[in-house]
Biopython code that builds the backbone (N, CA, C, O; Angstrom):
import numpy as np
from Bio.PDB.StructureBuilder import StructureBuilder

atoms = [
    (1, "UNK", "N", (130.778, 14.987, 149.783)),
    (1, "UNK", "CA", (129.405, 15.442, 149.791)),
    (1, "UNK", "C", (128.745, 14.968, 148.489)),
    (1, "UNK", "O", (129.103, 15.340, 147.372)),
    (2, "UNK", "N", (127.737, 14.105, 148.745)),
    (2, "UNK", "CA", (126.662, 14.121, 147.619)),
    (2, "UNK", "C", (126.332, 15.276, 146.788)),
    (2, "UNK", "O", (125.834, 16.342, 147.151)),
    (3, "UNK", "N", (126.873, 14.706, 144.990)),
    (3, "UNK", "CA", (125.748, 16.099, 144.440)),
    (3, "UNK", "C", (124.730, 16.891, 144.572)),
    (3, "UNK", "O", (124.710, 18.114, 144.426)),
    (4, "UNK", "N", (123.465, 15.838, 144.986)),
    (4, "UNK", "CA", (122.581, 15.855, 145.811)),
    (4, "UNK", "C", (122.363, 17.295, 146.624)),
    (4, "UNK", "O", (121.641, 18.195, 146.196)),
    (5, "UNK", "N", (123.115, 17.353, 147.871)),
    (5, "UNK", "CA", (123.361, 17.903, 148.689)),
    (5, "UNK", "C", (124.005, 19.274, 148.141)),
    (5, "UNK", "O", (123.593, 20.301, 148.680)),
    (6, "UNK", "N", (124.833, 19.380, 147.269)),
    (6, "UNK", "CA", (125.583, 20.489, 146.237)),
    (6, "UNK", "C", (124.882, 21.403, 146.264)),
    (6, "UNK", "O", (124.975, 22.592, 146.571)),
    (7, "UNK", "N", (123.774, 20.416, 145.731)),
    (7, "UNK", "CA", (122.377, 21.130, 144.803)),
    (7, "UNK", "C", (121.848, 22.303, 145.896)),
    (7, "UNK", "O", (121.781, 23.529, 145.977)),
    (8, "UNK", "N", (121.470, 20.920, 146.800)),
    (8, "UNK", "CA", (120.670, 22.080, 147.797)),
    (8, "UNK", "C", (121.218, 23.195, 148.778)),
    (8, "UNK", "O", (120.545, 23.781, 149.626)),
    (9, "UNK", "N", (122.444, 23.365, 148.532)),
    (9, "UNK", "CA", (122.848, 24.530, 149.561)),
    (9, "UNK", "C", (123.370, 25.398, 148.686)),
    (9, "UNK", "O", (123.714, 26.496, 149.122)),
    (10, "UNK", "N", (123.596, 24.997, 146.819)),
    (10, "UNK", "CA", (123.986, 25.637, 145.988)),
    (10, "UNK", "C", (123.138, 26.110, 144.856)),
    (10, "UNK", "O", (123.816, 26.643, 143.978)),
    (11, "UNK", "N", (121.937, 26.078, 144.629)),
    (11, "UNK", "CA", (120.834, 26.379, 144.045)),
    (11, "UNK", "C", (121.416, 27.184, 142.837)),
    (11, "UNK", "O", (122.344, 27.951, 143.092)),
    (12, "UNK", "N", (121.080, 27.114, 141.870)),
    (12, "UNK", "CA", (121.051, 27.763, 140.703)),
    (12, "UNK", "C", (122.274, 28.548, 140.435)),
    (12, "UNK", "O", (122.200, 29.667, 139.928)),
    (13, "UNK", "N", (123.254, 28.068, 140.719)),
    (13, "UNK", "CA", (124.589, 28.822, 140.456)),
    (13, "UNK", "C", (126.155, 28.186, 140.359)),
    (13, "UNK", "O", (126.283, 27.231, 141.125)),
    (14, "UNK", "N", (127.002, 28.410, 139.821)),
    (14, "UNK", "CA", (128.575, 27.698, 139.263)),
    (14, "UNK", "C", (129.038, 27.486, 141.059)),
    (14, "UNK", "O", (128.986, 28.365, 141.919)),
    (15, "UNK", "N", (129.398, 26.315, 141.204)),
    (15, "UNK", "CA", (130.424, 25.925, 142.225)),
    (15, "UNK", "C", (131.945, 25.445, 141.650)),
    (15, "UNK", "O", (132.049, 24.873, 140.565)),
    (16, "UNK", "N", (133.037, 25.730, 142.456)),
    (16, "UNK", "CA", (133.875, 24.805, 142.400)),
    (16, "UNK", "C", (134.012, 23.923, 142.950)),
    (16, "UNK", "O", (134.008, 24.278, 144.129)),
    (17, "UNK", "N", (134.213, 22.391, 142.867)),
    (17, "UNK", "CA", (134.164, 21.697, 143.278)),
    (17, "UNK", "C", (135.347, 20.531, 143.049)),
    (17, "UNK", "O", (135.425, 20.375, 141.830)),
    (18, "UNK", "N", (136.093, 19.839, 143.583)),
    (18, "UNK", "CA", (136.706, 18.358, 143.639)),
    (18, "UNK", "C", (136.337, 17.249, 143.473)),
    (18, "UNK", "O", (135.276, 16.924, 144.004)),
    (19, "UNK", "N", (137.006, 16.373, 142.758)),
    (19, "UNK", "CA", (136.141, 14.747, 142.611)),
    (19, "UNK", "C", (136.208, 14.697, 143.772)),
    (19, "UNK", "O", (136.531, 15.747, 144.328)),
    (20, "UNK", "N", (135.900, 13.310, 144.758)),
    (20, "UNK", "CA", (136.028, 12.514, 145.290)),
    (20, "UNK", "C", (136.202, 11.294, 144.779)),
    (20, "UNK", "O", (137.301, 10.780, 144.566)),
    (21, "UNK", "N", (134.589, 10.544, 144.463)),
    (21, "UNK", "CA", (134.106, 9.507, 143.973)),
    (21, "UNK", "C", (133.344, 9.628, 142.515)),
    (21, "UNK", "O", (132.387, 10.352, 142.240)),
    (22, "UNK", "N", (134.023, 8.743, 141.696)),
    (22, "UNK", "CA", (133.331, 8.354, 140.507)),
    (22, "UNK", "C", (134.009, 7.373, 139.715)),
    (22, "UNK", "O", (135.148, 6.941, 139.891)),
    (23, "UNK", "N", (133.047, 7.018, 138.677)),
    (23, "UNK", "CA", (133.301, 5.584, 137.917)),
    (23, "UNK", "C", (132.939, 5.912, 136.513)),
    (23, "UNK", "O", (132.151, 6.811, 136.220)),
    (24, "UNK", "N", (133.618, 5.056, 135.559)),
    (24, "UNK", "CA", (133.093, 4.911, 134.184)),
    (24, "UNK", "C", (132.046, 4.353, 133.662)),
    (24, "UNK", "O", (131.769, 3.322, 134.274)),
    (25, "UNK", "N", (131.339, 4.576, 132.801)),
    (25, "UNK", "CA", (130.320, 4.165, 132.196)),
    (25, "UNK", "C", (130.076, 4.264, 131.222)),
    (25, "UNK", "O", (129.137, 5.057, 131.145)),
    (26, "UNK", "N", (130.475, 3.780, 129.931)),
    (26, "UNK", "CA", (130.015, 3.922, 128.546)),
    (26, "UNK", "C", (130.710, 5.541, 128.108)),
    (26, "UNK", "O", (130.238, 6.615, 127.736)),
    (27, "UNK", "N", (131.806, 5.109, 128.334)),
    (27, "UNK", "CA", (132.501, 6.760, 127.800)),
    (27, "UNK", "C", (131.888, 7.842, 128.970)),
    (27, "UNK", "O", (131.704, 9.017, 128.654)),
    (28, "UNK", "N", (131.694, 7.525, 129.855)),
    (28, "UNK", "CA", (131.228, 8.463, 130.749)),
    (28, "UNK", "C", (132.097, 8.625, 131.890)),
    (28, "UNK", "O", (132.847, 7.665, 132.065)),
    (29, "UNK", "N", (132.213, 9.649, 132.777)),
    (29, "UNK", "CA", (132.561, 9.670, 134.273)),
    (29, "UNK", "C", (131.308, 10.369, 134.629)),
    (29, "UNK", "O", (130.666, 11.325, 134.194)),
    (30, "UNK", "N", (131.202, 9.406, 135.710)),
    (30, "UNK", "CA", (129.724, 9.941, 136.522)),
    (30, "UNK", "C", (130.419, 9.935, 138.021)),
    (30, "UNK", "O", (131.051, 9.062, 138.614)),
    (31, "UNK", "N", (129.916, 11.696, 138.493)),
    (31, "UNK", "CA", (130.529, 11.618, 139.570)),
    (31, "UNK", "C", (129.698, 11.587, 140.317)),
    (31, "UNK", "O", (128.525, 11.842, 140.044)),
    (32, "UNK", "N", (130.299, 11.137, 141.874)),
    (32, "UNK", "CA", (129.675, 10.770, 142.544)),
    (32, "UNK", "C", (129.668, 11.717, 143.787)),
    (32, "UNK", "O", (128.572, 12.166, 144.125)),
    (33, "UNK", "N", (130.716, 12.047, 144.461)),
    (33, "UNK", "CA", (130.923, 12.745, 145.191)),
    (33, "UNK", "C", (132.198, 13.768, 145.470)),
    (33, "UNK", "O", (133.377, 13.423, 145.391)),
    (34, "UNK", "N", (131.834, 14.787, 145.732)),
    (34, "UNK", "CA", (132.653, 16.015, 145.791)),
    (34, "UNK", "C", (132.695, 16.450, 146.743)),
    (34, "UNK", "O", (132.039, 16.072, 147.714)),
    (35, "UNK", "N", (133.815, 17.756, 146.705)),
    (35, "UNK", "CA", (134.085, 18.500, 147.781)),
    (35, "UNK", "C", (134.108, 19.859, 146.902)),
    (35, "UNK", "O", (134.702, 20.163, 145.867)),
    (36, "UNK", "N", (132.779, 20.879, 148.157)),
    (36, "UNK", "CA", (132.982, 21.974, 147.634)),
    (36, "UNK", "C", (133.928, 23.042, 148.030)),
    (36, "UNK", "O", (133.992, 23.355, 149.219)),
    (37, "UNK", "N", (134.767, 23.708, 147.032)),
    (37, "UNK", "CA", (135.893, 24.815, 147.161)),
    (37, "UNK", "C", (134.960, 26.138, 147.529)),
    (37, "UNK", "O", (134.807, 26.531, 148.686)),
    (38, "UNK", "N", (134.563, 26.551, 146.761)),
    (38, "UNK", "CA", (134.004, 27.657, 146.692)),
    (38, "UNK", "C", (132.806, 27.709, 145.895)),
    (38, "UNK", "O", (132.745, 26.855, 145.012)),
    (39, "UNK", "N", (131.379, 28.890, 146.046)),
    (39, "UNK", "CA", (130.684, 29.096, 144.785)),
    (39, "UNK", "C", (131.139, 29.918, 144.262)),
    (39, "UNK", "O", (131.743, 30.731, 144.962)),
    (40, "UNK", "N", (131.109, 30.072, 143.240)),
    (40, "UNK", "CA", (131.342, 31.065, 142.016)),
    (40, "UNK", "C", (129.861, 31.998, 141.319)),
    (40, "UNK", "O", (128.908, 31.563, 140.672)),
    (41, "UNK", "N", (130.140, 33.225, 141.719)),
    (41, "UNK", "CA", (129.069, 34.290, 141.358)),
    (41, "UNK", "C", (128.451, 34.155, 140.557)),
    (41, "UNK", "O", (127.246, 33.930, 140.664)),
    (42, "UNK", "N", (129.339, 34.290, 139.033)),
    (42, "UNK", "CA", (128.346, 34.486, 137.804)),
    (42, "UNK", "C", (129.218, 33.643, 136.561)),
    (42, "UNK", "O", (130.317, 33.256, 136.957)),
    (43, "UNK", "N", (129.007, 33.417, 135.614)),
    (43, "UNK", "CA", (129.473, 32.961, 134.074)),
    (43, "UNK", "C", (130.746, 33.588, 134.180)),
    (43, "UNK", "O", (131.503, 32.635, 134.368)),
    (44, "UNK", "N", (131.495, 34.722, 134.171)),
    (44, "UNK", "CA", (132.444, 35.219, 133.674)),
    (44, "UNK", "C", (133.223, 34.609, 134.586)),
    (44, "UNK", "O", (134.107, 33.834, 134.221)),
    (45, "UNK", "N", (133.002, 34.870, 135.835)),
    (45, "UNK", "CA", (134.162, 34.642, 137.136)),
    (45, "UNK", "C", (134.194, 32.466, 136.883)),
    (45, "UNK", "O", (135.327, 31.989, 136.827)),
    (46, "UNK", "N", (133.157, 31.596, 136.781)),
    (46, "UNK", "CA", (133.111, 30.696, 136.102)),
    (46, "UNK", "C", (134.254, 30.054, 135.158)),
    (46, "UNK", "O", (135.010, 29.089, 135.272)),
    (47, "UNK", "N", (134.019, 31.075, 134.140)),
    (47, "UNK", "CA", (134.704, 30.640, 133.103)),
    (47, "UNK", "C", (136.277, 30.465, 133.419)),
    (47, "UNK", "O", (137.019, 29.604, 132.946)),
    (48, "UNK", "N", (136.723, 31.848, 134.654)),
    (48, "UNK", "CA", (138.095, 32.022, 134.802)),
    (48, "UNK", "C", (138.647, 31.078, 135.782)),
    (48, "UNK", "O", (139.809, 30.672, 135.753)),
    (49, "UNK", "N", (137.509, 30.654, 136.898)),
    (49, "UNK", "CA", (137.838, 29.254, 137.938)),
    (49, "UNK", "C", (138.065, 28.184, 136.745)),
    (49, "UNK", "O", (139.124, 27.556, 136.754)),
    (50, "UNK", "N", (137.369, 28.008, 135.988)),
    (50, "UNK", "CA", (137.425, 26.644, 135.294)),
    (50, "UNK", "C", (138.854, 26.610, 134.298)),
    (50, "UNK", "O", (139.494, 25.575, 134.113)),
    (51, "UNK", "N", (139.170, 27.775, 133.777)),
    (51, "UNK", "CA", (141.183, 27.758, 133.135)),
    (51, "UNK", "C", (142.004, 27.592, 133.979)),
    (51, "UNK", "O", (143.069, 27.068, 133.653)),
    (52, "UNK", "N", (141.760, 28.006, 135.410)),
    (52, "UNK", "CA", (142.432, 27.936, 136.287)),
    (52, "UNK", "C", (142.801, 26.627, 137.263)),
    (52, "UNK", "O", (143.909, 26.313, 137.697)),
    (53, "UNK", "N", (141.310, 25.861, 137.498)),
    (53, "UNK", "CA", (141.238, 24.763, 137.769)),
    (53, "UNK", "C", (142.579, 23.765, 137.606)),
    (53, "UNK", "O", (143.247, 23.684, 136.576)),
    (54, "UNK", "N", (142.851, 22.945, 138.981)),
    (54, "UNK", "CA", (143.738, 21.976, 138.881)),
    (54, "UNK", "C", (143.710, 20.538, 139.417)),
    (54, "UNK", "O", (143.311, 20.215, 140.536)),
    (55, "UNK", "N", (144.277, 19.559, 138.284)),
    (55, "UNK", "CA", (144.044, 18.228, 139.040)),
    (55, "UNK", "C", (142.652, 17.697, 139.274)),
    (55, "UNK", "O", (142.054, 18.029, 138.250)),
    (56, "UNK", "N", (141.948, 17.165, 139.923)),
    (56, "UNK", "CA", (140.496, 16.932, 139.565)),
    (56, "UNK", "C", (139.384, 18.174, 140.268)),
    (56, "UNK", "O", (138.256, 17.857, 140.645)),
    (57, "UNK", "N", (139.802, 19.296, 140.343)),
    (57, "UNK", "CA", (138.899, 20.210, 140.368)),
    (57, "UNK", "C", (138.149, 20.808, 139.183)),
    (57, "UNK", "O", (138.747, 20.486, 138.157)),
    (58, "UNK", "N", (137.088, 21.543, 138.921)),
    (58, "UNK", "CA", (136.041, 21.670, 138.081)),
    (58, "UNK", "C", (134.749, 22.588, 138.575)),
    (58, "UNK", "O", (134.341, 22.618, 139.736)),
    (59, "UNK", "N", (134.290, 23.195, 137.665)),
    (59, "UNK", "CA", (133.415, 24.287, 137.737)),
    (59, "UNK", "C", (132.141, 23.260, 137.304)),
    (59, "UNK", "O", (132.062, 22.299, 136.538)),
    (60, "UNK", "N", (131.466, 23.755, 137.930)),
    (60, "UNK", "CA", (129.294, 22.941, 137.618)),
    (60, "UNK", "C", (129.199, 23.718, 137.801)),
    (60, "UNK", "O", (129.973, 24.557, 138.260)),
    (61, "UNK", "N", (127.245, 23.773, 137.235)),
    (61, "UNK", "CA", (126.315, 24.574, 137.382)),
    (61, "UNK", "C", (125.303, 23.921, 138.282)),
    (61, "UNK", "O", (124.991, 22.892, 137.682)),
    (62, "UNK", "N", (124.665, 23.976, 139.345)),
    (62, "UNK", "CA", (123.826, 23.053, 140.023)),
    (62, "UNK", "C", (122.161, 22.796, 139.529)),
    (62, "UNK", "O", (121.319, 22.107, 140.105)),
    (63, "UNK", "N", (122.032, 23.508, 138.408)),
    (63, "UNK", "CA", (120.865, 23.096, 137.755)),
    (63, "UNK", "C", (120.876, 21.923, 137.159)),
    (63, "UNK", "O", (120.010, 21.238, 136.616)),
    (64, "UNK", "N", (122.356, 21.771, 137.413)),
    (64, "UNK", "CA", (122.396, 19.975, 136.541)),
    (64, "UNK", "C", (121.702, 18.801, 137.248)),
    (64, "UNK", "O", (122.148, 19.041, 138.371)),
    (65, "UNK", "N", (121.148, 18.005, 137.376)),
    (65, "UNK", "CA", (121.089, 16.931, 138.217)),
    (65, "UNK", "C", (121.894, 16.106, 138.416)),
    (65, "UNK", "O", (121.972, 15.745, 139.590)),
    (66, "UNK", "N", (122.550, 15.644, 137.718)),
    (66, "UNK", "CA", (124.032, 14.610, 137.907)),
    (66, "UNK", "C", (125.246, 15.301, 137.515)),
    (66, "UNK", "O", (125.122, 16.405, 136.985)),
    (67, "UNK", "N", (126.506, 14.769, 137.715)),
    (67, "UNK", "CA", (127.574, 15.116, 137.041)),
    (67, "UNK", "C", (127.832, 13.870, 136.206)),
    (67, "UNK", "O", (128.004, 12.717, 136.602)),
    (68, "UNK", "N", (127.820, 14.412, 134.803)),
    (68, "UNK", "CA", (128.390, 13.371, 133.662)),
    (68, "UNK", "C", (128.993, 14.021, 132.804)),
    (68, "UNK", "O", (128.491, 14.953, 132.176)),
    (69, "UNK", "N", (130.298, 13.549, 132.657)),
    (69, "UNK", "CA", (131.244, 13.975, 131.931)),
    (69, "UNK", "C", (131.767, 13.191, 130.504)),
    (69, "UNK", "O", (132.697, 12.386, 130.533)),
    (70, "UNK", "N", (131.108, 13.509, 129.379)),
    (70, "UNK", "CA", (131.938, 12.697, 128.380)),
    (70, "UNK", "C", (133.425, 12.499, 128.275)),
    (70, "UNK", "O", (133.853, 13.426, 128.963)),
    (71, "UNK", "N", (134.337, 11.916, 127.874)),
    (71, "UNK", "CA", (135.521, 11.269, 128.235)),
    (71, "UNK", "C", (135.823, 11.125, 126.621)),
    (71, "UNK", "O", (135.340, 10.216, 125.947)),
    (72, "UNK", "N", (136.511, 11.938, 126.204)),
    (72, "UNK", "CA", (137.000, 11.668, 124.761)),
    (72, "UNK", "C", (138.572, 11.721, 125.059)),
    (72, "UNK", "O", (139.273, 12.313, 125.880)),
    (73, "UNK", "N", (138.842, 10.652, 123.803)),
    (73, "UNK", "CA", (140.175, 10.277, 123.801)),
    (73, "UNK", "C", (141.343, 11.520, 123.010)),
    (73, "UNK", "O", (141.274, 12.111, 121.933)),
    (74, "UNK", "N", (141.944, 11.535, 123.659)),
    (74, "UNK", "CA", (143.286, 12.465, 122.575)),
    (74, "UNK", "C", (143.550, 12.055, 121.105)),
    (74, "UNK", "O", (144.157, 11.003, 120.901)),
    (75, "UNK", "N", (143.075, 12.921, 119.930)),
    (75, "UNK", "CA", (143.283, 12.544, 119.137)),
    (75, "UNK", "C", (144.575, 12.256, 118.921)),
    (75, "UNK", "O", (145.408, 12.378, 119.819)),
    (76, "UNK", "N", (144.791, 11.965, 118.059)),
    (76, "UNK", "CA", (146.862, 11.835, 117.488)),
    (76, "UNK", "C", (147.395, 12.919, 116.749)),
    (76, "UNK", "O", (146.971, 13.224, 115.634)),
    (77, "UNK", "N", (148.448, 13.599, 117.421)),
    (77, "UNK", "CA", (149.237, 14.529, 116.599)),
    (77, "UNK", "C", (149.376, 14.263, 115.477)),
    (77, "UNK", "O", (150.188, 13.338, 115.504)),
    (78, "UNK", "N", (149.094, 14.479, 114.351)),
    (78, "UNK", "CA", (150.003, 14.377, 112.866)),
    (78, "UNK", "C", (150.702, 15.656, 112.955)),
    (78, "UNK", "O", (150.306, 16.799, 113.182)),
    (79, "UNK", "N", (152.249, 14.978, 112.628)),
    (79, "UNK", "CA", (152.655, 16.486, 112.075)),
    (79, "UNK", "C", (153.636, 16.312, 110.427)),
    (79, "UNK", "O", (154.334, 15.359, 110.081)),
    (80, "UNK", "N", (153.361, 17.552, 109.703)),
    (80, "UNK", "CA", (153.792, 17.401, 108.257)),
    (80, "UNK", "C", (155.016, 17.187, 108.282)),
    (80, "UNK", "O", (155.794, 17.955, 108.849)),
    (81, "UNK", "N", (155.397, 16.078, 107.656)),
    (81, "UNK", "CA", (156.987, 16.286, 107.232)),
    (81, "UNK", "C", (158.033, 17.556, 106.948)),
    (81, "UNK", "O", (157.687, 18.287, 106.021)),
    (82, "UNK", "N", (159.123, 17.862, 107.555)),
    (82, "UNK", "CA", (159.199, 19.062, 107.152)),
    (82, "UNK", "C", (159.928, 18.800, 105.566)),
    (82, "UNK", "O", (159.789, 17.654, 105.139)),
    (83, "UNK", "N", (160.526, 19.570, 104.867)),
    (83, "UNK", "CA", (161.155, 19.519, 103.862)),
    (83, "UNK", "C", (162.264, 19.421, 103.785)),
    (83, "UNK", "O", (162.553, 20.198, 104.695)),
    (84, "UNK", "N", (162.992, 19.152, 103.498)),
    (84, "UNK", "CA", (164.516, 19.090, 103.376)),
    (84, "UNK", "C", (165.323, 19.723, 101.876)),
    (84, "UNK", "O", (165.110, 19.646, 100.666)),
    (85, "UNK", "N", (166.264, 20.317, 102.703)),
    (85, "UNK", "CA", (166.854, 21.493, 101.423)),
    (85, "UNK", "C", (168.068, 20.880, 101.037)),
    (85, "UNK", "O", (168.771, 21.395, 100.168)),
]
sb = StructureBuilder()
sb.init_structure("model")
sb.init_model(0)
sb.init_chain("A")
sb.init_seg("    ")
for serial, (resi, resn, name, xyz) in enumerate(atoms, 1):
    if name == "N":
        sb.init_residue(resn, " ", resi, " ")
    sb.init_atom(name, np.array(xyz, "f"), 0.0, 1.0, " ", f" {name:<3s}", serial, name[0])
structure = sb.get_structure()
């Protein structure tokens, strides 16, 4: 399903949703198309779909117009030497 479409049967409120379709763009994922799981009521219940979330599922808000996701890289572990006795 088109975001698009998200929008309009999901008006002003958190969905869960599945990738389908999307591509990179300048450090971006722009998605394209989803599948909706469920809506989600309010912020709190939100917050707890989205820790819970697995694999390419994900919580929106449909006031968004697109889905764009910045894409940052894993920084690198440093870890301190330990000491030696």
């Amino acid at each position: 399903m088109l975001w698009s479409e998200v929008r309009d049967l999901f008006p002003d409120q958190f969905v869960l949703v599945e990738e389908l379709k999307s591509h990179f763009e300048d450090n971006k994922l722009h998605v394209e198309e989803v599948a909706v799981i469920k809506p989600i009521p309010d912020a709190e219940a939100a917050w707890k779909e989205l820790f819970d979330a697995k694999n390419e599922c994900f919580v929106y808000h449909t006031s968004n117009q697109n889905i764009v996701v910045e894409v940052r890289s894993k920084p690198m572990i440093r870890r301190m030497p330990k000491n030696e006795s």
